[in-house]
VODRENLO-742804 format. One record per residue (C-alpha): y, x, z; residue in one letter; residue number from 1. Coordinates in nm, 2 decimals, m for minus. Layout:
# residues N
y, x, z, r, k
Y, X, Z, A, NUM $
...
This chain:
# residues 408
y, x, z, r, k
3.25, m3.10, m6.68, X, 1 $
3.02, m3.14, m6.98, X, 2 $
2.83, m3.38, m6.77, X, 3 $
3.09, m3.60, m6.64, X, 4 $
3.28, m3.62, m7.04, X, 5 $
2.94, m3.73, m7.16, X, 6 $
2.85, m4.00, m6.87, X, 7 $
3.25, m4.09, m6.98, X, 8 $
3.18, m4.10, m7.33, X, 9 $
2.87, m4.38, m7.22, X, 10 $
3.03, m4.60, m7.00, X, 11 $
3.34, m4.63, m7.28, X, 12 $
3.08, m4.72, m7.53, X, 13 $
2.90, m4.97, m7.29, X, 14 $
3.25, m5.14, m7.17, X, 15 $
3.33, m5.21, m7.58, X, 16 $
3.01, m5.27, m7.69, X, 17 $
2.69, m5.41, m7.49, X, 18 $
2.49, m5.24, m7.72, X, 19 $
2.58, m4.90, m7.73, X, 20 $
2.28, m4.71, m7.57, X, 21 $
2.20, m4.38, m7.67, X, 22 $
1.94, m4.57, m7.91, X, 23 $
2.15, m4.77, m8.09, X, 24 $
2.42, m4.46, m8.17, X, 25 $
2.11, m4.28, m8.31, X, 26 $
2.03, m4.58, m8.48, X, 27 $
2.40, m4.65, m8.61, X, 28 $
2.45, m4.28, m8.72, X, 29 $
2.11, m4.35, m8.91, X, 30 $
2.22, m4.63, m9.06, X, 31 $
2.54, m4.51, m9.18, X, 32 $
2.40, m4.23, m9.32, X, 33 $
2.19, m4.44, m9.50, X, 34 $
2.47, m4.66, m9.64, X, 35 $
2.71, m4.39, m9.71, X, 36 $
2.46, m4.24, m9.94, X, 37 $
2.37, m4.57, m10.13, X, 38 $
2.74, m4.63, m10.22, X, 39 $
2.72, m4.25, m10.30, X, 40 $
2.43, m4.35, m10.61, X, 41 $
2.59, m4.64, m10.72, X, 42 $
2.93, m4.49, m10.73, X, 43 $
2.76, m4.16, m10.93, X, 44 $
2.59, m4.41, m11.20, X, 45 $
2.27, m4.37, m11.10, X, 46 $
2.16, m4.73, m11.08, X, 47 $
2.27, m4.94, m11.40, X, 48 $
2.60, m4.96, m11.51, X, 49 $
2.56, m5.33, m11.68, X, 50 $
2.42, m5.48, m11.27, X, 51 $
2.75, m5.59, m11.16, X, 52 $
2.53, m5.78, m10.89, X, 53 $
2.44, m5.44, m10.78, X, 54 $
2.79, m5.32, m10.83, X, 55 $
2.92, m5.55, m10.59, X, 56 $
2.64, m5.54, m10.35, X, 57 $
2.70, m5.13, m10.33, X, 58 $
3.10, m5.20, m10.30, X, 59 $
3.01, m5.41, m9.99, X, 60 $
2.75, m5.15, m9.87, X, 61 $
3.04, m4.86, m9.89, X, 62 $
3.25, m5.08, m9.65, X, 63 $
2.98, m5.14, m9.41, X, 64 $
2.91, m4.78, m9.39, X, 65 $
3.30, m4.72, m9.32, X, 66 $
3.27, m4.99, m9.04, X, 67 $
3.02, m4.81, m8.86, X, 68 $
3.15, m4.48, m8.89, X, 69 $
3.48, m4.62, m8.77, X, 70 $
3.31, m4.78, m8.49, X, 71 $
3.15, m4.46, m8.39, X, 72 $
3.48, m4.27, m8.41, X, 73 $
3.62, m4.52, m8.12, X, 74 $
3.37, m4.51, m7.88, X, 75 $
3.32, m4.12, m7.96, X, 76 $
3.75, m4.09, m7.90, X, 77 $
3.72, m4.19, m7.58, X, 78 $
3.67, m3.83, m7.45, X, 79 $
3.96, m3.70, m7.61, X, 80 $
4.17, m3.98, m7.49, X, 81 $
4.03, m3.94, m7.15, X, 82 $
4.10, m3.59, m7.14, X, 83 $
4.43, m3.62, m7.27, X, 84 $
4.53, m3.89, m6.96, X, 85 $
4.47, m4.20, m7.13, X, 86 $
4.32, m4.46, m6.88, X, 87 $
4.01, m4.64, m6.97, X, 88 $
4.16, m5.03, m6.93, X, 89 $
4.45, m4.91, m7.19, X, 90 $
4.18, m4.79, m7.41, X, 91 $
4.04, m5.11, m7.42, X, 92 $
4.36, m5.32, m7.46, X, 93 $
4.42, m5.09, m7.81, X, 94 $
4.11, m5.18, m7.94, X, 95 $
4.10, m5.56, m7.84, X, 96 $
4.38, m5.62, m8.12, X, 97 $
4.21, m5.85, m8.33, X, 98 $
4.09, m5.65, m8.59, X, 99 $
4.11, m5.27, m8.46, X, 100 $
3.74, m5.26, m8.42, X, 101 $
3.74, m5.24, m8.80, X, 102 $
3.90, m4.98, m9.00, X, 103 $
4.25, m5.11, m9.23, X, 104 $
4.13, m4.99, m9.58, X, 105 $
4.46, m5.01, m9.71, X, 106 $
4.52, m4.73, m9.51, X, 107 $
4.30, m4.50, m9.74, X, 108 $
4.44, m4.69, m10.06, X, 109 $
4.77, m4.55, m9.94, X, 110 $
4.73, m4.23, m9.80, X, 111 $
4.73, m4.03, m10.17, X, 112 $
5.06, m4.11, m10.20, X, 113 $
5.41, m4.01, m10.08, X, 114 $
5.68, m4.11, m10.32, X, 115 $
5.92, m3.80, m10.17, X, 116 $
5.68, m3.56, m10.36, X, 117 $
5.49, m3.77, m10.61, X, 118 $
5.81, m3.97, m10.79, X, 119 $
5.99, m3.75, m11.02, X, 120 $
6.33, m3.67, m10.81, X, 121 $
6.52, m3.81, m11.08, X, 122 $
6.36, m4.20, m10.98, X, 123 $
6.35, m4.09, m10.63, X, 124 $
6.70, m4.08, m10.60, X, 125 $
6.80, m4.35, m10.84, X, 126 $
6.61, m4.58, m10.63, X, 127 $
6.74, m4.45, m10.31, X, 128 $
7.11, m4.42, m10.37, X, 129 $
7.11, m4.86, m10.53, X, 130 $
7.42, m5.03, m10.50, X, 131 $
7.25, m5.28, m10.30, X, 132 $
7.17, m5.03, m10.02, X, 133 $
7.52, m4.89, m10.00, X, 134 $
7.70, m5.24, m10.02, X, 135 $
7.43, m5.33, m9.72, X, 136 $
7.49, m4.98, m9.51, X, 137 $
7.91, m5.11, m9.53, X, 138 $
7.79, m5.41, m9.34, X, 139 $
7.60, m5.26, m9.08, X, 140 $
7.88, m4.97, m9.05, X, 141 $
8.10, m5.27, m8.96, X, 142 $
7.86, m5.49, m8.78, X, 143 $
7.77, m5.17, m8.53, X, 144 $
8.07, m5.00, m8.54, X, 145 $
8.04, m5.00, m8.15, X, 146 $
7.74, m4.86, m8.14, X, 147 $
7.77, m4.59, m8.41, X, 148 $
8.08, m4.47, m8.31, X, 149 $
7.95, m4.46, m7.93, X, 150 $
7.65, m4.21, m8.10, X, 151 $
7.85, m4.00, m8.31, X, 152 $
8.02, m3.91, m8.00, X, 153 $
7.73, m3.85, m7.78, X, 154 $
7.53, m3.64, m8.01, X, 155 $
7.76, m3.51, m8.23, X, 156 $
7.57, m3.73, m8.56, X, 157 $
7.79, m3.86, m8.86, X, 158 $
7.72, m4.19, m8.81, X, 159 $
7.73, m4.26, m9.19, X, 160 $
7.42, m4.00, m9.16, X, 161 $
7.27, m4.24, m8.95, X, 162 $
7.31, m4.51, m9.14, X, 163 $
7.17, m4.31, m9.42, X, 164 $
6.84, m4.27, m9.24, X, 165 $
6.79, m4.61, m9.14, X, 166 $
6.89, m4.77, m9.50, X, 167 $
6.59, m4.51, m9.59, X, 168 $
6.33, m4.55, m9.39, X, 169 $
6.31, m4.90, m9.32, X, 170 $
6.56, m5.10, m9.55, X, 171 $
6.81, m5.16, m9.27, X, 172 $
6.48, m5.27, m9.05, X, 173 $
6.38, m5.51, m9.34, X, 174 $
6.08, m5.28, m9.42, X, 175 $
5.96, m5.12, m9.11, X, 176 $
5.58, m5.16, m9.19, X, 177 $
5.28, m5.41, m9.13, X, 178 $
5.03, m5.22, m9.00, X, 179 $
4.90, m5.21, m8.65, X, 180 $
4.96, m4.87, m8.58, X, 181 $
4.61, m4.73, m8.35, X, 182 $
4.40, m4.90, m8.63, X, 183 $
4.57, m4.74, m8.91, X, 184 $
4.56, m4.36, m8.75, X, 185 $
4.19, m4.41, m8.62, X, 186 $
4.12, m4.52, m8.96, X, 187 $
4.26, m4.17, m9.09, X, 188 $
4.13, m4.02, m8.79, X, 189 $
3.73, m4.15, m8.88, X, 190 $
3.70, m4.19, m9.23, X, 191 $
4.05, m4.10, m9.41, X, 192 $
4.07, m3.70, m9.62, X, 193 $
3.92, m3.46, m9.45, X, 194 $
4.25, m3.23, m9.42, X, 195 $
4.43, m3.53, m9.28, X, 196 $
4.23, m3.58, m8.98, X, 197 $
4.37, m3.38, m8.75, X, 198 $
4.74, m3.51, m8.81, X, 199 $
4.57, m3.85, m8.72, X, 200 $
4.39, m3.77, m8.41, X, 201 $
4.67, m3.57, m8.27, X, 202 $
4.92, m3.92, m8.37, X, 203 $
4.65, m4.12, m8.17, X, 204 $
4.63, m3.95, m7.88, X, 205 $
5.01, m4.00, m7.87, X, 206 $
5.00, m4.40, m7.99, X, 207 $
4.76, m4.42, m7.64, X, 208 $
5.01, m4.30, m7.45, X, 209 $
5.37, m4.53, m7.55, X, 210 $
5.10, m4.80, m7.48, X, 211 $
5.03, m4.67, m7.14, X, 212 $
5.40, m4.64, m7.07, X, 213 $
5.46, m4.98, m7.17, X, 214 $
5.73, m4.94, m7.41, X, 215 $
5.53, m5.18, m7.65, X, 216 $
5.31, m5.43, m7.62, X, 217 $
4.98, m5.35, m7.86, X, 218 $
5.02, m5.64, m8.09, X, 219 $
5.38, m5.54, m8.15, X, 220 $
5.33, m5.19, m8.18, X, 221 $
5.37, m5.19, m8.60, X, 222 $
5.42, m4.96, m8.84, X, 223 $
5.32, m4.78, m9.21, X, 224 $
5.00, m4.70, m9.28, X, 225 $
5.11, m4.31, m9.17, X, 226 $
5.15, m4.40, m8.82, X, 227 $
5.57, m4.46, m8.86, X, 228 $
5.75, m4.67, m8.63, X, 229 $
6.03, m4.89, m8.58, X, 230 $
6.39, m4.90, m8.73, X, 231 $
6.38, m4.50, m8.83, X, 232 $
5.99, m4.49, m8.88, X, 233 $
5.92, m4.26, m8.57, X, 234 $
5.60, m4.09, m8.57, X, 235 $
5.42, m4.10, m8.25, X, 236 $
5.46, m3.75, m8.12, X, 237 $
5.87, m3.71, m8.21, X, 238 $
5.91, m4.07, m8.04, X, 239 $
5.76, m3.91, m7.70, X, 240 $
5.94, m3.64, m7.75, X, 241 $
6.26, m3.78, m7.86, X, 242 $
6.29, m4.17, m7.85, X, 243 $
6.61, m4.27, m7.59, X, 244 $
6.67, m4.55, m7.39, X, 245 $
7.02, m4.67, m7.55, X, 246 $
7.05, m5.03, m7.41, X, 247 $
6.95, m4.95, m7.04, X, 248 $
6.67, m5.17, m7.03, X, 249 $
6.41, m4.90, m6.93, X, 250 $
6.26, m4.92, m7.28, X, 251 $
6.26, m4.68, m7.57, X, 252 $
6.24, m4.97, m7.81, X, 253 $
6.26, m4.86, m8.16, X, 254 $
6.13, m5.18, m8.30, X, 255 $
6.37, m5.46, m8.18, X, 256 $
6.69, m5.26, m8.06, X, 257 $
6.89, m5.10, m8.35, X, 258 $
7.04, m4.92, m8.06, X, 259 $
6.73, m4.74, m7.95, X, 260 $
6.67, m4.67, m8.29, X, 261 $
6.94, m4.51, m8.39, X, 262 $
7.01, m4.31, m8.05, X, 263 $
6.67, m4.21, m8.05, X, 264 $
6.75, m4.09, m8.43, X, 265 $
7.04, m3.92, m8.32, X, 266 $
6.92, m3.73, m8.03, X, 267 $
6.65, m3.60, m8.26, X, 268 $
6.88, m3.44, m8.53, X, 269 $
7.09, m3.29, m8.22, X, 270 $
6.78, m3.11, m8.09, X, 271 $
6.68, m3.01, m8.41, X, 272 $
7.02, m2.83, m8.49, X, 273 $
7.28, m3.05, m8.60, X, 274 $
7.62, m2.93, m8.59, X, 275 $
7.84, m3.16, m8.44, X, 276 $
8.18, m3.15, m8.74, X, 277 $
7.96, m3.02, m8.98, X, 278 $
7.91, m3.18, m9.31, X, 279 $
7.52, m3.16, m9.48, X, 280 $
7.69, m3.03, m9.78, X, 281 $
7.89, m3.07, m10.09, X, 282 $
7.81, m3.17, m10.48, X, 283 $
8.02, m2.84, m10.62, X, 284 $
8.17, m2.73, m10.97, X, 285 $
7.98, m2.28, m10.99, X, 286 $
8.07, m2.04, m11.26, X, 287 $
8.05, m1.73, m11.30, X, 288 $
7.77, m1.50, m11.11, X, 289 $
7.76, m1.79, m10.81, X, 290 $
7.55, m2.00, m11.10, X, 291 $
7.24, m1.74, m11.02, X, 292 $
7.27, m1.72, m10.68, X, 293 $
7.07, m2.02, m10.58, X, 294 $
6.88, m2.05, m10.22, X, 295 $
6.96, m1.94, m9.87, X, 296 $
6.87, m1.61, m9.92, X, 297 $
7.22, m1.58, m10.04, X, 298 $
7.37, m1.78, m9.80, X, 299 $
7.73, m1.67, m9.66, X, 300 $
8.04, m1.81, m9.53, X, 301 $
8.20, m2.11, m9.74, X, 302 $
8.54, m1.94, m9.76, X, 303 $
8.31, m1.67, m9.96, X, 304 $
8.17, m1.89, m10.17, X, 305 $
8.53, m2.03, m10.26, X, 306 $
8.64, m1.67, m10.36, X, 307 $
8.34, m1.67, m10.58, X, 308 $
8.51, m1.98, m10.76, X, 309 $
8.24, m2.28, m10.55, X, 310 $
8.49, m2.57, m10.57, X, 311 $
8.39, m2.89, m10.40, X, 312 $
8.38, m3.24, m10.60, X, 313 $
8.49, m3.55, m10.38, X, 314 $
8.53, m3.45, m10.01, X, 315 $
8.69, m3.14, m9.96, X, 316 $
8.62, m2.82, m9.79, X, 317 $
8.65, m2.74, m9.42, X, 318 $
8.46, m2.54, m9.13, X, 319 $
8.53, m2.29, m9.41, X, 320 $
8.31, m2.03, m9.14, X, 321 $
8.00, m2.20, m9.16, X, 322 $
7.77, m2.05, m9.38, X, 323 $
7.62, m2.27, m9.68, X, 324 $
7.39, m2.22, m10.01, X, 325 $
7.37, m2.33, m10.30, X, 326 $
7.12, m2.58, m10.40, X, 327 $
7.07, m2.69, m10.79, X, 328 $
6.93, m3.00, m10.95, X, 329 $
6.77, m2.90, m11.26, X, 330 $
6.80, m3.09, m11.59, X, 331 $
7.21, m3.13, m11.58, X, 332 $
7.33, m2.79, m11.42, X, 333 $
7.48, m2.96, m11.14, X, 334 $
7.52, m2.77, m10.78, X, 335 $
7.51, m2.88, m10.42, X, 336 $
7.62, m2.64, m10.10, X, 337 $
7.46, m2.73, m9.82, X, 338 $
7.49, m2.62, m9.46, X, 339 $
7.27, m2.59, m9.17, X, 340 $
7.27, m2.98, m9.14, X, 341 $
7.09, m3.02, m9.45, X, 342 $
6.77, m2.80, m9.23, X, 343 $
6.79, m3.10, m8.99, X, 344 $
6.73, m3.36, m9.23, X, 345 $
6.43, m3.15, m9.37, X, 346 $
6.30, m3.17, m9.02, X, 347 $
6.35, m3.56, m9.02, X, 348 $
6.13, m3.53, m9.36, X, 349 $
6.04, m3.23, m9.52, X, 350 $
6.09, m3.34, m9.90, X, 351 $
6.40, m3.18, m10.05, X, 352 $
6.49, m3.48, m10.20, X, 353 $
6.46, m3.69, m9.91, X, 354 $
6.72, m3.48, m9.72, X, 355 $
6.90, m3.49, m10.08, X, 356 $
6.93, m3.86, m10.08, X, 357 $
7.00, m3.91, m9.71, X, 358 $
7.35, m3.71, m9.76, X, 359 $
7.46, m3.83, m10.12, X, 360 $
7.37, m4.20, m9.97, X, 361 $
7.60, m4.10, m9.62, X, 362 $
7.89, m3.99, m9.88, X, 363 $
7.84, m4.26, m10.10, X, 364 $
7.90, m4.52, m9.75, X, 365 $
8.14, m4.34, m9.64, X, 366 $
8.37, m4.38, m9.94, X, 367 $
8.24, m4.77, m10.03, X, 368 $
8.34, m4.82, m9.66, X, 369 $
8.68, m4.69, m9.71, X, 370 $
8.79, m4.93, m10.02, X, 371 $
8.58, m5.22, m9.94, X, 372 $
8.80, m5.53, m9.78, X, 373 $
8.75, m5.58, m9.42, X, 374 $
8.71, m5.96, m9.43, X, 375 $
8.60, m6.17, m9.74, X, 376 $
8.95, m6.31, m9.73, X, 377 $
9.13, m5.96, m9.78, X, 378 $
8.88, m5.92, m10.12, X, 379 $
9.15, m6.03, m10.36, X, 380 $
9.45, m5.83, m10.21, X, 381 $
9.21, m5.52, m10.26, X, 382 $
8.99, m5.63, m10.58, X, 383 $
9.13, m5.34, m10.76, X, 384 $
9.03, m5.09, m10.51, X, 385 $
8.68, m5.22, m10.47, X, 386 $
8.63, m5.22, m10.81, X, 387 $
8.73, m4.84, m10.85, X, 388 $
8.50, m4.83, m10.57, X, 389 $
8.20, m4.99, m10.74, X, 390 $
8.25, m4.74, m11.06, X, 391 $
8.25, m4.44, m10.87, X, 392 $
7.93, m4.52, m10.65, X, 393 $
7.77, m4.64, m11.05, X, 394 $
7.92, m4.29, m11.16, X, 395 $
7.74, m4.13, m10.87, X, 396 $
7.37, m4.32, m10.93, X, 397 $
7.43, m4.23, m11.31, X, 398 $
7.43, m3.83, m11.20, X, 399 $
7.13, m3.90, m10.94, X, 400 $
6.93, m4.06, m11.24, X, 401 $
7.06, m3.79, m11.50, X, 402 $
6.86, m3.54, m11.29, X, 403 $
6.55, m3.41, m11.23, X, 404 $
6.60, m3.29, m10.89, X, 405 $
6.41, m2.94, m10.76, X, 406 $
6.60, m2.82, m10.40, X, 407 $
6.56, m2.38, m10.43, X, 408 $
């Protein structure tokens, strides 16, 4: 077995690259040694400070020596990709995207930063819950009213949950990423943080095989510089494991079907727990003792929390035996129950805030959708109730910006 992964390891490197003899890999991993630790003294001072010639030329050096490390990763990956089913001629087709032989340095520019736990929640959620995006999820509630009502009966998903996500991840598909998705995770995978590797490899494996399915072509298959895909920005692993074929065309495709997309969506929160007639939560008015009893360790049934004095604001109560918690947004004392639902949206994303925004942006929809005129001619019959409309969702983003949200 050792034999045979190693005589696979040189015929991969030897079908990509002519000159990839045992030789040149010691002479490669040599050389990048060397180049990694000349960027190293010029990036720790020690030539001059003044020599931007030298500055430059050790910029330039520090991206060679990523390019051959890269380069090295690919041909070295070829074992694990073998191993894990991938056929050799599929290998090849993901690396002859023009420019996958080279890592996408925007990918490590990037990788530092996740705005669910790096923006204060306060920002977060102003930004997330815009007037812009609501008045846009209305549209698509009415323009795949179809479809959404089709998957809210299939899988048991509020469809203004749905909507939610995809206003969230991707802008209504207007943002679903530029990044050619095997590049950017072998570029985490080879030279991205050490503690980040591993996610990469594992995505990689997994972006091999929706290639060798066919569900994408390579060029097509883009994304963000994580590895997130499509309409909902599927990860590779939960799209093999969950991605549906909605439209009947034999494809799970979650970059040019809005059906796929959101079926694939939905079938995901179903297997991860979602309670079909089950709200994510309420915003709620607490006093008394109820005020201190924050997190699910004191979870219980939402008729108890009622007879503790919990009183919704907006949507009212029901599935009063379901039980719920409490969940408080620091900085303006206001209070959220939430209900096993709220669990599947962390699994969807695992940023409080993120789940957070998803259901006040659903609610939000939901009551824009319900005052909003059906056809542009029908806006001056109901100008008044839009308008009432438009204050309450500014009333709404005003409390989302007021706080500094911390989910218990």
């Amino acid at each position: 077995m050792k034999h045979s992964h190693a005589r696979a390891s040189i015929d991969m490197q030897r079908s990509m690259n002519p000159m990839a003899t045992p030789r040149t890999r010691i002479l490669f991993a040599g050389l990048a040694g060397f180049l990694a630790g000349f960027a190293g003294v010029i990036a720790l001072g020690m030539l001059s400070a003044t020599d931007a010639s030298a500055a430059r030329k050790g910029a330039g050096l520090s991206h060679m020596a990523a390019k051959v490390t890269y380069r090295q990763f690919v041909e070295d990956f070829w074992i694990r990709a073998r191993r894990a089913g991938i056929r050799r001629s599929t290998y090849k087709r993901a690396f002859a995207v023009k420019g996958a032989m080279s890592p996408d340095m925007k990918v490590l520019q990037r990788q530092a930063w996740q705005p669910e736990f790096r923006t204060p929640p306060a920002e977060y959620l102003r930004k997330r819950l815009s007037e812009k995006r609501i008045g846009t999820g209305v549209e698509m509630l009415r323009k795949h009213a179809r479809l959404l009502r089709g998957l809210q009966r299939k899988y048991g998903v509020d469809k203004h949950i749905l909507l939610a996500i995809w206003g969230l991840e991707s802008n209504y598909g207007n943002h679903m990423g530029r990044h050619y998705v095997v590049r950017a995770l072998a570029t985490m995978a080879s030279i991205g943080k050490r503690r980040q590797r591993r996610y990469a490899r594992s995505q990689l494996v997994a972006a091999l095989k929706i290639l060798q399915a066919g569900d994408i072509a390579p060029a097509q298959m883009r994304g963000s510089w994580a590895g997130a895909m499509g309409h909902t920005q599927f990860i590779p692993t939960t799209y093999l494991g969950y991605a549906v074929d909605i439209t009947g065309d034999a494809r799970r495709d979650i970059w040019n079907s809005v059906s796929d997309a959101l079926g694939s969506t939905a079938n995901y929160l179903q297997k991860r727990g979602w309670r079909r007639g089950l709200p994510w939560g309420w915003e709620v008015r607490v006093s008394g003792k109820a005020r201190r009893m924050i997190g699910r360790r004191y979870a219980r049934s939402i008729r108890a929390w009622e007879k503790l004095g919990v009183r919704p604001v907006g949507k009212s109560f029901y599935a009063r035996k379901a039980k719920a918690w409490l969940v408080k947004l620091r900085g303006d004392g206001r209070f959220y129950l939430v209900t096993r639902n709220f669990r599947s949206l962390l699994a969807y994303n695992n940023a409080k805030t993120y789940a957070l925004s998803v259901g006040l942006l659903a609610d939000a929809m939901a009551r824009a959708a319900t005052h909003a005129p059906a056809t542009v001619a029908d806006a001056p019959k109901k100008a008044g109730a839009a308008t009432d409309a438009r204050a309450r969702l500014r009333a709404l983003m005003e409390r989302a910006a007021e706080a500094t949200a911390s989910v218990d």
